[in-house]
C-alpha positions as YAML, in Angstrom:
chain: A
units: angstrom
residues:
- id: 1
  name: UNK
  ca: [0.00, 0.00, 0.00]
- id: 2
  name: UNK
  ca: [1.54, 3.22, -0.93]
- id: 3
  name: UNK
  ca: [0.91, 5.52, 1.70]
- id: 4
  name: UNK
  ca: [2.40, 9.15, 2.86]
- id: 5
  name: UNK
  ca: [1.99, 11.55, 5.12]
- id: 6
  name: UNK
  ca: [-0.42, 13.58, 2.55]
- id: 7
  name: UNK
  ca: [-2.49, 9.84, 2.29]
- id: 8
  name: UNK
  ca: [-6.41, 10.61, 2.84]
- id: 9
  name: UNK
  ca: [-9.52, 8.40, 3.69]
- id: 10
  name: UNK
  ca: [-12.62, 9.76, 1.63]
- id: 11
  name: UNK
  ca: [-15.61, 10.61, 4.56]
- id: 12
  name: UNK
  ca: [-18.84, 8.92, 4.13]
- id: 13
  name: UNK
  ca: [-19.84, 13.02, 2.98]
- id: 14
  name: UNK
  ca: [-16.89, 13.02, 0.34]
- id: 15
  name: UNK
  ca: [-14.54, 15.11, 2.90]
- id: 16
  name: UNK
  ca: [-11.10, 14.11, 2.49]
- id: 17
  name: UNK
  ca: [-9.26, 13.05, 5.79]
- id: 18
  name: UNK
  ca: [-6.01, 12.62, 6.10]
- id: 19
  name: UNK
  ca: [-5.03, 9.74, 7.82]
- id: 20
  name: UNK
  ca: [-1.78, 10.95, 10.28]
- id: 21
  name: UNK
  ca: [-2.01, 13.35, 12.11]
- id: 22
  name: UNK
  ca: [-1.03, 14.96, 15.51]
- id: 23
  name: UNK
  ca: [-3.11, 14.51, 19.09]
- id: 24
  name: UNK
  ca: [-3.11, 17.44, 21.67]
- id: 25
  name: UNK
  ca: [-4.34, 15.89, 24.52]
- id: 26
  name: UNK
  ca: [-2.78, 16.63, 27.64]
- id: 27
  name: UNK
  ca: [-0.22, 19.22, 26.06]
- id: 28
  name: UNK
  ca: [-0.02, 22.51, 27.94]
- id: 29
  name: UNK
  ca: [-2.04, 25.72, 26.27]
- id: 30
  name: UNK
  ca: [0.58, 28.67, 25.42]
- id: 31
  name: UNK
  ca: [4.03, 28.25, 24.20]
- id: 32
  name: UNK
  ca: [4.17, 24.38, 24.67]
- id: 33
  name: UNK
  ca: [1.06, 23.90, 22.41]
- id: 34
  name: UNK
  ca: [2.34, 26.36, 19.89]
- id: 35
  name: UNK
  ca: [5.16, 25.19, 19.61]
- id: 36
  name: UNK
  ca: [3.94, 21.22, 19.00]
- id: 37
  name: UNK
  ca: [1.65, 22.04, 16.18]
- id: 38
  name: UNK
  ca: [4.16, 24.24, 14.46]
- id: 39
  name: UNK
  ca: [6.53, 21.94, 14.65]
- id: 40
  name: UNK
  ca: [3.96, 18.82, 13.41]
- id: 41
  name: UNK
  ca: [3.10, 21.34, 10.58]
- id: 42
  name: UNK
  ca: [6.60, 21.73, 9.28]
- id: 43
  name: UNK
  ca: [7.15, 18.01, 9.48]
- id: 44
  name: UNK
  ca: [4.48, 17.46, 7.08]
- id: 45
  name: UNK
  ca: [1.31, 16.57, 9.50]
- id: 46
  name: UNK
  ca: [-1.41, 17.90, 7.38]
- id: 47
  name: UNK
  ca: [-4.41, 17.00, 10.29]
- id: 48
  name: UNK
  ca: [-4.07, 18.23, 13.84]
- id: 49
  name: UNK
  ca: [-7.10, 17.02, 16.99]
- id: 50
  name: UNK
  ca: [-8.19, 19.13, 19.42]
- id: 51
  name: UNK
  ca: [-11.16, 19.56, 22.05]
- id: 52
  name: UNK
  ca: [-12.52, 22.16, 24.04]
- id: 53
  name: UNK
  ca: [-11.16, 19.82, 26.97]
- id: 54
  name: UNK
  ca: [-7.47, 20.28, 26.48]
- id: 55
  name: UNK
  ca: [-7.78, 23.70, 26.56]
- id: 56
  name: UNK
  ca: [-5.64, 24.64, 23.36]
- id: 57
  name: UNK
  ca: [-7.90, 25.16, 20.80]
- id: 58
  name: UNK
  ca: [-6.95, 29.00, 20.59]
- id: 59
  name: UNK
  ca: [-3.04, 27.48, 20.05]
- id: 60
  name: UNK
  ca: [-4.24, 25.27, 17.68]
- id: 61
  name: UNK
  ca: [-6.33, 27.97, 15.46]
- id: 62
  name: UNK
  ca: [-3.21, 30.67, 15.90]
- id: 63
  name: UNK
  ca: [-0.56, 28.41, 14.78]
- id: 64
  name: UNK
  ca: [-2.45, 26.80, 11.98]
- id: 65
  name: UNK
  ca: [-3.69, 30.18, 10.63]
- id: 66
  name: UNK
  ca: [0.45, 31.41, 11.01]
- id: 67
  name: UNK
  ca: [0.72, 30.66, 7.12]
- id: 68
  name: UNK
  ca: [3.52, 27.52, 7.64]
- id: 69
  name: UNK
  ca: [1.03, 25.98, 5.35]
- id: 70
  name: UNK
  ca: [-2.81, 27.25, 3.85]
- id: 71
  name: UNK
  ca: [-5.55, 26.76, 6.32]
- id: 72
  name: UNK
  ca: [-7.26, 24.81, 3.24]
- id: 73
  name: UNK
  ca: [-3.88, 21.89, 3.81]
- id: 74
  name: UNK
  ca: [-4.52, 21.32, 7.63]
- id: 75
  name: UNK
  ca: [-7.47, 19.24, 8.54]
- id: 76
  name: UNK
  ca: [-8.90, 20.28, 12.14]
- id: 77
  name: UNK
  ca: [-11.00, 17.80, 14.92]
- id: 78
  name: UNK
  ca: [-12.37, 19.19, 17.97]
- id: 79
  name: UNK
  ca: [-14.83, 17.96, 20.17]
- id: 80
  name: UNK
  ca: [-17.65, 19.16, 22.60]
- id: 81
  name: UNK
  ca: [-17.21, 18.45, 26.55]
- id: 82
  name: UNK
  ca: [-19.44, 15.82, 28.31]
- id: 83
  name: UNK
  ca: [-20.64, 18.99, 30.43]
- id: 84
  name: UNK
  ca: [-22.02, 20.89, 27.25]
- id: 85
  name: UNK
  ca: [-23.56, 17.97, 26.25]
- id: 86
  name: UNK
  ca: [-27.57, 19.17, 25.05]
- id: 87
  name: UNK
  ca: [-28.49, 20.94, 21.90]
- id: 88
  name: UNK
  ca: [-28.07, 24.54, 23.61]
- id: 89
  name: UNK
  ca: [-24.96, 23.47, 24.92]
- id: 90
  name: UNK
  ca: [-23.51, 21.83, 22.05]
- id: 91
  name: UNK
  ca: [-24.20, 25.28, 20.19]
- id: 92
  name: UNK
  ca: [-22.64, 27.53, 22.84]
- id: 93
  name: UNK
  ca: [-19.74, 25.30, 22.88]
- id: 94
  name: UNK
  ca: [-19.12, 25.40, 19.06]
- id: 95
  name: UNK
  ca: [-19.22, 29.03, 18.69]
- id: 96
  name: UNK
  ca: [-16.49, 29.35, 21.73]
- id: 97
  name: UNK
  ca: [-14.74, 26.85, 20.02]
- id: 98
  name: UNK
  ca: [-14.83, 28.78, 16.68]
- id: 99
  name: UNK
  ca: [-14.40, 32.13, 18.87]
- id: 100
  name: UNK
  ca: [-10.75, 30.64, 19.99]
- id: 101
  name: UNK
  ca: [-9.60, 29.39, 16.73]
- id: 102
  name: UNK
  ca: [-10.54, 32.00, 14.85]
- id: 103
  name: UNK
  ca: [-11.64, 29.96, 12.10]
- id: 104
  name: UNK
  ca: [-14.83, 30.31, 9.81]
- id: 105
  name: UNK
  ca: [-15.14, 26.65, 9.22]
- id: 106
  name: UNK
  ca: [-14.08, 23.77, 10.91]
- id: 107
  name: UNK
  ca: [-13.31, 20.64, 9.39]
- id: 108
  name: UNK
  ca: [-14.61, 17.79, 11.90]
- id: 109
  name: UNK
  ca: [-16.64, 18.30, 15.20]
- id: 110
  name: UNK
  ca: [-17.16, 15.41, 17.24]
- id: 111
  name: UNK
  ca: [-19.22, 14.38, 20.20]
- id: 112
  name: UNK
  ca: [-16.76, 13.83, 23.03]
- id: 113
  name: UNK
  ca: [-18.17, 10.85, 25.04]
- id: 114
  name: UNK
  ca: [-21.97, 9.16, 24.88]
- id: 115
  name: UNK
  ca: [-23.03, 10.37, 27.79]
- id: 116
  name: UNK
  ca: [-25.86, 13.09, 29.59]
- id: 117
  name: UNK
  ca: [-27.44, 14.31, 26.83]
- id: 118
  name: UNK
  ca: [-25.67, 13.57, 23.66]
- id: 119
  name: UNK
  ca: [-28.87, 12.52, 21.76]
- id: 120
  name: UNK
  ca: [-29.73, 16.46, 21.63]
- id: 121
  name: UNK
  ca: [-26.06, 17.53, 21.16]
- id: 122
  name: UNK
  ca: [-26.29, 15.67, 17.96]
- id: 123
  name: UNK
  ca: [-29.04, 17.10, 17.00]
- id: 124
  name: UNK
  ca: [-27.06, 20.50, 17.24]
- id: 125
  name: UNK
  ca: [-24.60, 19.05, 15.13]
- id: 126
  name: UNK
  ca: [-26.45, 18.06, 12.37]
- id: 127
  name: UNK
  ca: [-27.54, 22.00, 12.44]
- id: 128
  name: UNK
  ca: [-24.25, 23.18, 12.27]
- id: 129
  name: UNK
  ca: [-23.23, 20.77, 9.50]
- id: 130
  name: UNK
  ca: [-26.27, 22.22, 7.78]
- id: 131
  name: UNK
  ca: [-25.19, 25.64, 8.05]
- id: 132
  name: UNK
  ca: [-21.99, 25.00, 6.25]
- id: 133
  name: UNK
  ca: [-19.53, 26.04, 9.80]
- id: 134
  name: UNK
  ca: [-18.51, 22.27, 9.78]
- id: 135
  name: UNK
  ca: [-17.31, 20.24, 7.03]
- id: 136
  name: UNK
  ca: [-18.06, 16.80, 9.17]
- id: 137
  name: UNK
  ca: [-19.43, 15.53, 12.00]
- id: 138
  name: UNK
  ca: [-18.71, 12.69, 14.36]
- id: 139
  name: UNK
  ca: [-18.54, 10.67, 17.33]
- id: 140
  name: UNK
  ca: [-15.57, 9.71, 20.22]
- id: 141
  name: UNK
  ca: [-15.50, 7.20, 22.51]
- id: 142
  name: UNK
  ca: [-18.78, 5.12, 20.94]
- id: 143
  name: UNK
  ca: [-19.37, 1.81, 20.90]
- id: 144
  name: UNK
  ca: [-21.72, -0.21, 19.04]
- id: 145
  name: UNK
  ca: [-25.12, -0.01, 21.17]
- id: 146
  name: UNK
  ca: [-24.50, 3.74, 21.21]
- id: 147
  name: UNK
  ca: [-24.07, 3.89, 17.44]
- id: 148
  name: UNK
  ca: [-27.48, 1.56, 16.93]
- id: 149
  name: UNK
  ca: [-29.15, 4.18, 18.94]
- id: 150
  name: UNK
  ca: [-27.32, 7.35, 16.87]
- id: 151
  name: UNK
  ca: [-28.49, 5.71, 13.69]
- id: 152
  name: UNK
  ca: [-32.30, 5.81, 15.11]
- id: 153
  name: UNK
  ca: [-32.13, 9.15, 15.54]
- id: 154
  name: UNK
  ca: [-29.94, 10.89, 13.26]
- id: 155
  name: UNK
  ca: [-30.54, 12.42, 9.81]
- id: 156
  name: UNK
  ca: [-27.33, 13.06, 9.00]
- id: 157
  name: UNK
  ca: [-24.72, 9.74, 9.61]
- id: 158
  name: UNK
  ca: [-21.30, 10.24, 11.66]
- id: 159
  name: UNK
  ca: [-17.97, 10.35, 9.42]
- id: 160
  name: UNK
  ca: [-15.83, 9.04, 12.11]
- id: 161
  name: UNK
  ca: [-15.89, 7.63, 15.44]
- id: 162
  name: UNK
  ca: [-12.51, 8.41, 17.41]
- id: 163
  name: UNK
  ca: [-11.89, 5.20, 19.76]
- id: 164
  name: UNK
  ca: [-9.13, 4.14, 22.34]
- id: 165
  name: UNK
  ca: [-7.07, 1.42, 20.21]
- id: 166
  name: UNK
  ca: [-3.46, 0.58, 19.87]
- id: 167
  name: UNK
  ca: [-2.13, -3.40, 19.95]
- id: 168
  name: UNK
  ca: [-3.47, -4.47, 23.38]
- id: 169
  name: UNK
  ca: [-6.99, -3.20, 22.24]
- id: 170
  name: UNK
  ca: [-7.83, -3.37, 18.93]
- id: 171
  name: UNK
  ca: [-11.75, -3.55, 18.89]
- id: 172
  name: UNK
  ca: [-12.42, -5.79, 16.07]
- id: 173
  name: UNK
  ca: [-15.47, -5.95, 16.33]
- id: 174
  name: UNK
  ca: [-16.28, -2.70, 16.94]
- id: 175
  name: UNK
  ca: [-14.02, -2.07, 13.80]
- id: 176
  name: UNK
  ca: [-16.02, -4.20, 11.33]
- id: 177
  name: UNK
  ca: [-19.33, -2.25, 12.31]
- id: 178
  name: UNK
  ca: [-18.10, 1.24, 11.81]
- id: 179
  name: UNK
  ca: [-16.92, 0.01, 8.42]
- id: 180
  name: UNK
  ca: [-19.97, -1.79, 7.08]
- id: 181
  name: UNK
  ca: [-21.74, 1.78, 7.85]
- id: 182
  name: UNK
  ca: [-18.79, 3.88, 6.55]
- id: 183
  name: UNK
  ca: [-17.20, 5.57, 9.82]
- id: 184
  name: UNK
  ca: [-13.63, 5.85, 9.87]
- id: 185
  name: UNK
  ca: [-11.84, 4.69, 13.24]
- id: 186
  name: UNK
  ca: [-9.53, 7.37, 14.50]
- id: 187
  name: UNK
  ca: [-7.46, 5.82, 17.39]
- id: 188
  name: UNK
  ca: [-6.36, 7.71, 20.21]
- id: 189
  name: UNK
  ca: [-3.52, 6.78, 22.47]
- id: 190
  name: UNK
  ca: [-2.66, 4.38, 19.70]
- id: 191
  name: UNK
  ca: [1.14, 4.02, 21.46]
- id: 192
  name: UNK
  ca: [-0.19, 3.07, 24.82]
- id: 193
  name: UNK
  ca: [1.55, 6.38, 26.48]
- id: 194
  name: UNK
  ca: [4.45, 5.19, 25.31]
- id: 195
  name: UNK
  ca: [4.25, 1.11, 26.65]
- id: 196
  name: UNK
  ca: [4.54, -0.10, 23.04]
- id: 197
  name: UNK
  ca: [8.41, 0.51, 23.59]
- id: 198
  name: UNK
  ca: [8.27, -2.15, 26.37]
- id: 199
  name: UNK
  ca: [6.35, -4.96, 24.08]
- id: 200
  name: UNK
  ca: [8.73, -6.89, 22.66]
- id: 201
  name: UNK
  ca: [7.07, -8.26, 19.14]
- id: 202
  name: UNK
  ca: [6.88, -4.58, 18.41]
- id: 203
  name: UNK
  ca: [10.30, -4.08, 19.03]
- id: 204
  name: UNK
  ca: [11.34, -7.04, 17.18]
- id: 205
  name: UNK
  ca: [9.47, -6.61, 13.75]
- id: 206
  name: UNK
  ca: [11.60, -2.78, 14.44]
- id: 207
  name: UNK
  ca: [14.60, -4.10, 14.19]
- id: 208
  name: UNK
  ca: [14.17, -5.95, 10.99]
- id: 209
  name: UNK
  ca: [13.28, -2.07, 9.46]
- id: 210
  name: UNK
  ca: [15.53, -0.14, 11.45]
- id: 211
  name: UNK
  ca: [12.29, 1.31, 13.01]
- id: 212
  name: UNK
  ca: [11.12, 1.47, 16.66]
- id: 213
  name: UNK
  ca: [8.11, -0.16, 18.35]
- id: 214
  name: UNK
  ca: [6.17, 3.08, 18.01]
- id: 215
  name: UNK
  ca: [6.54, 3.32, 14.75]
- id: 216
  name: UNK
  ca: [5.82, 0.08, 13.69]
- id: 217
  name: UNK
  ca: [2.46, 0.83, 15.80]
- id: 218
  name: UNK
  ca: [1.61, 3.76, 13.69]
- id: 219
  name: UNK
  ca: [2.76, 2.20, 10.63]
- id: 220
  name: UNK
  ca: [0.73, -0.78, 11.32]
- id: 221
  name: UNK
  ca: [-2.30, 1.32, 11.98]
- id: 222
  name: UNK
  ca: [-1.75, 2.72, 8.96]
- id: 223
  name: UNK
  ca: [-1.61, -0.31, 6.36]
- id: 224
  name: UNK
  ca: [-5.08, -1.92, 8.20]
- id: 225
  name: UNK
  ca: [-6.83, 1.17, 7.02]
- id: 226
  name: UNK
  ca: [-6.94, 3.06, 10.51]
- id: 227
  name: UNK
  ca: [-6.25, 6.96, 10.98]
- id: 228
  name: UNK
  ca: [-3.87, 7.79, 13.98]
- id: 229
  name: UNK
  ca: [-3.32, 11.03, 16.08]
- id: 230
  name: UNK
  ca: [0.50, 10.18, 18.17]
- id: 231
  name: UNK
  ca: [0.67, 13.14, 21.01]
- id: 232
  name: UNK
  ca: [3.89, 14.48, 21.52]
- id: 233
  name: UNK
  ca: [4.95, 17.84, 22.57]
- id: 234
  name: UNK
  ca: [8.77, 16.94, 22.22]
- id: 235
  name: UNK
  ca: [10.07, 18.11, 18.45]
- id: 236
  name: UNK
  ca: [12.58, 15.17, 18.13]
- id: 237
  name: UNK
  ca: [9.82, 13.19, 18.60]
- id: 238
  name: UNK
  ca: [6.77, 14.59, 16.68]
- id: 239
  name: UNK
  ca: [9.30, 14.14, 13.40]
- id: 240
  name: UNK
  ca: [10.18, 10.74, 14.13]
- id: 241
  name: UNK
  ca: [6.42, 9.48, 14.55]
- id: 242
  name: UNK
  ca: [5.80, 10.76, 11.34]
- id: 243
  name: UNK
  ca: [9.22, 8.50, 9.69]
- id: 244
  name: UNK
  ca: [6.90, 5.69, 8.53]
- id: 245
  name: UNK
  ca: [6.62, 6.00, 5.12]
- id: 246
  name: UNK
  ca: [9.77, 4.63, 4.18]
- id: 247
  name: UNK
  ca: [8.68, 1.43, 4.48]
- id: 248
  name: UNK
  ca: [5.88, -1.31, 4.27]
- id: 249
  name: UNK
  ca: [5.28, -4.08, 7.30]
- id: 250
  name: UNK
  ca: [4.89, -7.60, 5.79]
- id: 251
  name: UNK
  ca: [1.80, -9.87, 5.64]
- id: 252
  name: UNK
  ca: [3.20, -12.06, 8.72]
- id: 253
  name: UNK
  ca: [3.98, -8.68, 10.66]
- id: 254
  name: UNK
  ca: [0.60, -7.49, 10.33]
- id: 255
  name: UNK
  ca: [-0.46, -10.87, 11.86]
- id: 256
  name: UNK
  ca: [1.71, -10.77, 14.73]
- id: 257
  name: UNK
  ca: [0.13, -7.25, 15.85]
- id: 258
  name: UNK
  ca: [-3.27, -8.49, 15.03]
- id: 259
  name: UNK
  ca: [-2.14, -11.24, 17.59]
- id: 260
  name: UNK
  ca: [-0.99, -8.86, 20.42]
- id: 261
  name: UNK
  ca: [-4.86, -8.06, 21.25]
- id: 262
  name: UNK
  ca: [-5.52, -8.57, 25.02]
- id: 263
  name: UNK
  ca: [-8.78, -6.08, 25.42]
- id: 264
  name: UNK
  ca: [-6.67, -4.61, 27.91]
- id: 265
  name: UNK
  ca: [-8.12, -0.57, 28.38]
- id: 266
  name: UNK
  ca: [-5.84, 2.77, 29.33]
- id: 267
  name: UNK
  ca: [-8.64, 4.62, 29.26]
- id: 268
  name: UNK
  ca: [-11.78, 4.44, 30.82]
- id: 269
  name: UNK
  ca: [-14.55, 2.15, 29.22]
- id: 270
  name: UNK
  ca: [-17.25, 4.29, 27.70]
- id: 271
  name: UNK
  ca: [-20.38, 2.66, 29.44]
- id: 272
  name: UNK
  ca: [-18.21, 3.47, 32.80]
- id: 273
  name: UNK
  ca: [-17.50, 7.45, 32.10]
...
């Protein structure tokens, strides 16, 4: 599979996605934040996630307005908080959103976690997708009984459903649903906060590339048709997650990481938030 960093999934609405791109949870607002999504922009990272959560959305919109690259190039996620979770909410909460960016359109917005009222939050969304603000719409942290009841109620179908998944908990099942209805899996903590250095299968399919476990992780998430969002805040780093490009894991690797799934959680479990 020839991929890049530029390679894109096409959205169940025709949006273009790229598939790599750089997380922001848990990375500092100011400087710190600034500095990560500069430095992911002029490594190439063409898609950057955010939420009104991590409290960096105004970094975010600054830095990828700066000109490194056009605003059309970089492809931005944020998400509404569980505790603007209602239609009024969810509306409040976009326009501060947009209000911190400083953006006229956004390109995905995305339901943070299925909880308190989401049912009318989504109903917001669809609105603001209607009005042209949003280019896409979507879910986080859903599973499938949550999705079954979406699809009753929605007019308007979710592009993507960000999930927890990385080796020990890869959600096949899960997986195979959002794909028979079209919603691309975005994983988050797809490197286990870092543990996939300690698993050894990673580390050894690494050696045969000259590559580490992390990004044989990303590279693997890659080639089985998944879109990925590494954090980092450390420059070294955020260039060397996106080295994976140079080369293609075999058949019989892609097997092996299929084979590392334990169900094993870093996060909490959705029906437990």
């Amino acid at each position: 599979m020839a991929l890049s960093i530029d390679s894109t999934v096409t959205l169940n609405n025709g949006v273009e996605m790229p598939m790599f791109g750089l997380g922001t949870y848990q990375t500092p607002s100011g400087k710190e934040a600034e500095n990560a999504v500069q430095w992911a922009l002029e490594a190439g990272y063409r898609a950057i996630d955010t939420a009104a959560l991590y409290g960096n959305e105004a970094e975010v919109g600054k830095v990828v307005q700066s000109g490194i690259m056009p605003r059309d190039d970089v492809f931005v996620t944020s998400k509404v908080w569980v505790n603007d979770l209602s239609y009024e909410g969810t509306k409040k909460a976009f326009d501060r959103t947009m209000k911190l960016m400083g953006f006229d359109t956004l390109d995905l917005y995305l339901i943070h976690w299925p909880v308190n009222d989401w049912q009318g939050a989504w109903r917001a969304l669809e609105e603001i997708y209607e009005s042209g603000r949003v280019r896409a719409i979507g879910v986080s942290n859903f599973l499938q009984h949550h999705l079954d009841e979406l699809f009753r109620l929605a007019n308007i179908p979710p592009t993507v459903n960000q999930v927890e998944l990385h080796p020990y908990l890869q959600l096949p099942d899960l997986r195979a649903f959002c794909d028979e209805h079209d919603i691309k899996v975005t994983c988050w903590a797809p490197l286990m906060k870092g543990r996939v250095l300690e698993v050894p299968e990673l580390v050894e399919i690494g050696e045969k590339y000259d590559k580490s476990a992390v990004q044989v992780t990303l590279r693997w998430m890659l080639q089985v048709g998944l879109l990925t969002i590494p954090k980092s805040t450390k420059k070294p780093r955020i260039v060397s997650n996106a080295d994976i490009f140079d080369f293609e894991l075999s058949a019989s690797d892609i097997e092996t990481i299929n084979g590392l799934d334990r169900e094993h959680r870093i996060g909490i479990h959705p029906d437990h938030f």
